[in-house]
N, C-alpha and C positions, 0 to 999 in steps of 0.2 A: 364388526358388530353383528350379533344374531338379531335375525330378525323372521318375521311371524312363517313365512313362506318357507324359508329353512329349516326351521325346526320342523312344522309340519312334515315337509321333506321327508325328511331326516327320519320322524316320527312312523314314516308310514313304511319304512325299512325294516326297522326294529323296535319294537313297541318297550323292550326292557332299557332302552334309554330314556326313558320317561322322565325319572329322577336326577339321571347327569345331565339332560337340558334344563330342567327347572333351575339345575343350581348355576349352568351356563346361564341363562336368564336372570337369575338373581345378581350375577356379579359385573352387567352389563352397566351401560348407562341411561337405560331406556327402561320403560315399565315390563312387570313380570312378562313373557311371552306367554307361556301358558299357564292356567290355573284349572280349578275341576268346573269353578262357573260358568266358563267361557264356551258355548256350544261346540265350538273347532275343538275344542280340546275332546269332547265326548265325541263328536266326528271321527278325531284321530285314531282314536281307541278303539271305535267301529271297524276300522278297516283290520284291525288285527286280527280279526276275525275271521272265519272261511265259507259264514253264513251265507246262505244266499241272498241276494240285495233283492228278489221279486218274496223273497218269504217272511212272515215276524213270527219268530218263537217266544211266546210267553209261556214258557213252562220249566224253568228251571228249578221248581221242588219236585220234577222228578228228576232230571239230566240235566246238566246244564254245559255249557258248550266249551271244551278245548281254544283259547288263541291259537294261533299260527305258528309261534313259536314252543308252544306244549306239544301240539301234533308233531312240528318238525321231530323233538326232540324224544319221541315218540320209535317215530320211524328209523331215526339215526343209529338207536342204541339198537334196535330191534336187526336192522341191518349188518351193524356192527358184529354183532353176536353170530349173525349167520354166516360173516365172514371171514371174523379172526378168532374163532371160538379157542384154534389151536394156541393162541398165544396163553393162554390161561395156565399159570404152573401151580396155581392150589399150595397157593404156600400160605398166604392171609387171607381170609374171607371180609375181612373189616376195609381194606386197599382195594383188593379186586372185583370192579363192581360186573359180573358176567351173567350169576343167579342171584334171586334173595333168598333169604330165611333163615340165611345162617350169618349175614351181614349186622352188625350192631345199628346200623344206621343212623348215626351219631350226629352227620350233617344236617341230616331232615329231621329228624326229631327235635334238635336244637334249632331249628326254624319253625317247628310246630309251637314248641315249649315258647319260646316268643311271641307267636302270634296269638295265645291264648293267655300269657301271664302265670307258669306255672315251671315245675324245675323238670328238668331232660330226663330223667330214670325216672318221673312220674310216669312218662308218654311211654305206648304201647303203637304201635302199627297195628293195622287191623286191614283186611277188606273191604267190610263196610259197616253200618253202625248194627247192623244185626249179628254180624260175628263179638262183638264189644262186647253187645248187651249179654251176647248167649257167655262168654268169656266171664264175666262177671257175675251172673247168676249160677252158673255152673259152677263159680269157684269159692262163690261166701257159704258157709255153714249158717244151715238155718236146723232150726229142731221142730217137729209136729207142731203144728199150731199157730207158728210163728206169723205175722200177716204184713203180708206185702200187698200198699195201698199205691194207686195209681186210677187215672181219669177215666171216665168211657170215651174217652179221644186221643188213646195212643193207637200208633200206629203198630200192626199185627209182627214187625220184626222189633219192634219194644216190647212189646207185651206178651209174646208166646214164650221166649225162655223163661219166664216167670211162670208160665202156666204149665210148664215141664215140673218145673221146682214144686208147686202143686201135688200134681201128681203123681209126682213119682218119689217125694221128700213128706209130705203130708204138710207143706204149707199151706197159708189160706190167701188165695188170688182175692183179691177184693177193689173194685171201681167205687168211686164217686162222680156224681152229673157236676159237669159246670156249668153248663149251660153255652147255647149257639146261635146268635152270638154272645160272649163276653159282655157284660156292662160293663167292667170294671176291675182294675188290680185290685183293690179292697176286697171287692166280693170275691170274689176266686179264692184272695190267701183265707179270708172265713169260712169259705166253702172246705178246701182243704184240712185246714188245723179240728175244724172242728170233726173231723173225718178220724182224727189221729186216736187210737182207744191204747190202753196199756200193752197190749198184745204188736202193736206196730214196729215192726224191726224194720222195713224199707221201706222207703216212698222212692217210686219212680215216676217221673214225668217227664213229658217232652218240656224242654226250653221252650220252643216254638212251637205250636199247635199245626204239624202237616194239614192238616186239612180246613184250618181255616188263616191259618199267618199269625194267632195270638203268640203274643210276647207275655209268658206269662211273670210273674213273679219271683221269682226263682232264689233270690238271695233273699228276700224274707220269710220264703217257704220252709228254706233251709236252714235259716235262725231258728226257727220253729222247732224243723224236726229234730236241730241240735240238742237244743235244752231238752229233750226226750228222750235222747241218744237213738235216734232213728239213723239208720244211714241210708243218704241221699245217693239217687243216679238219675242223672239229668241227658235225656234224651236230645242230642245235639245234631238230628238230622238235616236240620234246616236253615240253622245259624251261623257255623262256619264260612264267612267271604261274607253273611249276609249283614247281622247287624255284631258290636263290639263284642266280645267276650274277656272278661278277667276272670277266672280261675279262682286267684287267690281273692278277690272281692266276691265273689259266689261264696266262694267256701262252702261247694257239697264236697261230697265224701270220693262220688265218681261223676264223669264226665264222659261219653262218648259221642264223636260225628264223625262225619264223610266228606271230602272233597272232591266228588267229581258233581256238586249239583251247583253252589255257588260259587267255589274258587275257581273253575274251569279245569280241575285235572281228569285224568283219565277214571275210569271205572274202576272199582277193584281199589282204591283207598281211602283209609280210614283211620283211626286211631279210638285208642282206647285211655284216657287217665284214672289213675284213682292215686288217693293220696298217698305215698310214701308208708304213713303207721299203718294204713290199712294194705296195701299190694301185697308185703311181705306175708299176712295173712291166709292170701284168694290161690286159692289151687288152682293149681294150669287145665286148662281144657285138652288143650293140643300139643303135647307132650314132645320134643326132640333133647338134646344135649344137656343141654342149658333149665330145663325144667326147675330143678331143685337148686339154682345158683344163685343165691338173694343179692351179689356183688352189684346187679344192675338188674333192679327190677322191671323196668322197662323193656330189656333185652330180652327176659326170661318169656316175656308175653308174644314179643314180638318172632321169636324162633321159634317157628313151625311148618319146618318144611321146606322146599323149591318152591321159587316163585317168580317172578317176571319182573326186574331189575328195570327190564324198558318203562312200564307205567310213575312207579317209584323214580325215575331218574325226571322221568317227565311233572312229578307231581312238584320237582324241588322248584323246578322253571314255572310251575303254576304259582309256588308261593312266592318267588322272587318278582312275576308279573303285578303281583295281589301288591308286595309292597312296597317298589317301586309306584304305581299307579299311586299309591298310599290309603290302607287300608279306612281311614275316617272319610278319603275322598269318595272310596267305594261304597263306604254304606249310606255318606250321606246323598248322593246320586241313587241309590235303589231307593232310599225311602220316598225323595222328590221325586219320582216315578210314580213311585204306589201310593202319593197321597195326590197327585196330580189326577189318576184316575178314581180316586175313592171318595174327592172333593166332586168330582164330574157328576159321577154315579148316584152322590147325595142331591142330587139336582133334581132327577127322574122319579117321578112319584108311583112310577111303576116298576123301579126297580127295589130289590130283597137284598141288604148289607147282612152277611151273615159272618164278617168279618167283627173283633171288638169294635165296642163306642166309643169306646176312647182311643183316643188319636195315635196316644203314647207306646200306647201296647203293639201297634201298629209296623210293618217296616215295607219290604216288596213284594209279600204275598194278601191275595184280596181275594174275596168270597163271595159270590152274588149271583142272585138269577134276577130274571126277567117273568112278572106275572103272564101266567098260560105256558110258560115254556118246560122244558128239561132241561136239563145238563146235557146231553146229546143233542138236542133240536142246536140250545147255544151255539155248544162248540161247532156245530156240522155249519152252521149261518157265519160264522166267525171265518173260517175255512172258504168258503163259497163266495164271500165277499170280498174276500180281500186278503186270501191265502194270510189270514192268522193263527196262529196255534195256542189258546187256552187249553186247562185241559178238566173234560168233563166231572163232574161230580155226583150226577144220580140226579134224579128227577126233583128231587127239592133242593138241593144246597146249589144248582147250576153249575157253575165255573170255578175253577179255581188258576186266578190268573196273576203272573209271577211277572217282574218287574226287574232289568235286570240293566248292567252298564253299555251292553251293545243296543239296547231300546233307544228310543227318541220318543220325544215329545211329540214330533209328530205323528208317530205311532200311536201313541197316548191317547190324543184328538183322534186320531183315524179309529179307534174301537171306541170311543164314546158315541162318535158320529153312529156306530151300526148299532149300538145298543139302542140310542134315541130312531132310526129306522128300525127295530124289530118292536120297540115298546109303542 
């Protein structure tokens, strides 16, 4: 019979048995062993980790951290390659995993295409979400005049290929305010739509607001700019591992993010979708072989060049961690993190929520200073007390502080405690 201390065990060996204990557990005669409720189980998951136990990182909208077994798998191939390079006989690129960029990557992308709800030759490999976006504005035809509408809170690798296309195409870059914080999904999609003039041929936005954690609206933005026939691209730098994503329930036109901030993979991955009627359209930025082969338009985006097979081999092991762990368990542990601190902070009448007010729009990232302070004074106090890592946001918006599955609770309490000592 399994029981609590063996699994643990077990757990703290190899953390990608997560799922074949569960279902050991399940078929036992004794209650579940682990569930994602049960503190030990987030324990367990901690140690996977290569964190240091004197430090807390809250900052995974910028980086976020590798497991044990991503790093491992990291170093193995990277090793591998340095030692049996000569076995390589160049006869398939799609079998021989030694370089990338000319590999179809058929395994990971149909574990992408899964975790998002969307089809495999939708998905594009990318680097990171600023290669997508440039990939996609580079490749839609737009004519003078055309106006590509987006927030004054996208982030500068969202937003700058578009102001190339500007430039040097005679489109019209164009922002609208949403306001900081957010009241509301309501107000935002009226702020947006009503933004929309006959001239609008794209609207881009972040999903997720980097710089405050808004969840914005997305699938009734995109109803919207449907019936207009605007095409959507939805800036996914922050959403991927963080909260759900469906694809085919969005129903934008493009979709791109990055996995090394919440899925724990390495740097340097990323993905690119857009829909099938639309891909066969989008001219290649990064031109190899494959450029003009519509057979797999996935493949066509994704072939550009030599690349490092080690990160990509390690990013499969990040997604397999993500879903064995199980992807609903992960997000609903981030958001009970980040509402655990945003309930706190709502306490302190001397603290600034510059995160939405509504709860819903909400998930692991939180936005707040402390009256008299900075975003640097914060962060540098945060650090000094109790070696935490938020991470600064400029003298008004303070902190911007991220909430993640290696976090505890009592971390949670240990940075309410120092807000309540600095306020």
């Amino acid at each position: 019979m399994t029981n609590r201390r063996d699994v643990l065990k077990y757990l703290g060996l190899t953390a990608l048995s997560v799922s074949a204990l569960n279902a050991s557990a399940a078929n036992t005669e004794v209650e579940p062993i682990l569930n994602s409720e049960d503190p030990l189980f987030w324990d367990s998951v901690r140690n996977q980790f290569m964190l240091s136990k004197d430090k807390v990182f809250f900052n995974c909208g910028t980086v976020g951290v590798m497991p044990k077994v991503v790093f491992e798998k990291l170093c193995d191939h990277s090793r591998y390659l340095a030692t049996h390079v000569a076995d390589w006989e160049y006869k398939d690129d799609n079998k021989e995993q030694f370089i990338s960029g000319y590999n179809n990557l058929l395994p990971i992308r149909t574990k992408v295409a899964k975790l998002l709800n969307c089809e495999v030759a939708e998905i594009a490999m990318t680097d990171n979400v600023t290669n997508g976006m440039s990939y996609i504005a580079n490749g839609i035809t737009l004519q003078p005049g055309d106006e590509i509408l987006t927030t004054d809170q996208e982030h500068g690798g969202g937003q700058s290929s578009w102001k190339v296309k500007e430039k040097r195409f005679g489109a019209v870059f164009k922002t609208v305010a949403i306001g900081k914080p957010i009241t509301s999904s309501a107000e935002v999609l009226d702020i947006i739509v009503k933004a929309f003039t006959p001239k609008t041929k794209v609207l881009m936005l972040s999903h997720m607001i980097s710089g405050s954690g808004a969840i914005l609206p997305v699938k009734e933005i995109c109803a919207e700019a449907k019936r207009r026939g605007i095409f959507t691209v939805l800036d996914g730098a922050q959403t991927i591992g963080h909260i759900k994503i469906d694809l085919k329930d969005i129903d934008c036109d493009a979709y791109v993010g990055c996995f090394h901030k919440w899925v724990g993979a390495p740097t340097g991955t990323g993905f690119m979708f857009v829909k099938a009627m639309h891909m066969k359209d989008l001219w290649t930025t990064v031109a190899s072989y494959r450029w003009d082969d519509h057979a797999d338009e996935g493949f066509r985006f994704t072939q550009r060049g030599t690349g490092n097979f080690a990160i990509l081999l390690a990013l499969e092991v990040a997604l397999d961690f993500h879903f064995q762990l199980g992807p609903d368990n992960v997000y609903a542990r981030i958001k009970f993190l980040g509402e655990r601190l945003r309930n706190g902070l709502r306490q302190n009448k001397k603290v600034k929520l510059f995160s939405p007010k509504e709860e819903a729009m909400c998930a692991g990232i939180s936005l707040y200073n402390i009256d008299g302070l900075t975003g640097a004074q914060l962060q540098d106090a945060y650090w000094n007390k109790a070696k935490m890592r938020p991470r600064s946001q400029g003298d008004i918006f303070g902190v911007r502080h991220s909430t993640h599955i290696f976090n505890s609770t009592q971390e949670i309490d240990r940075a309410l405690k120092i807000v309540e000592e600095l306020s």
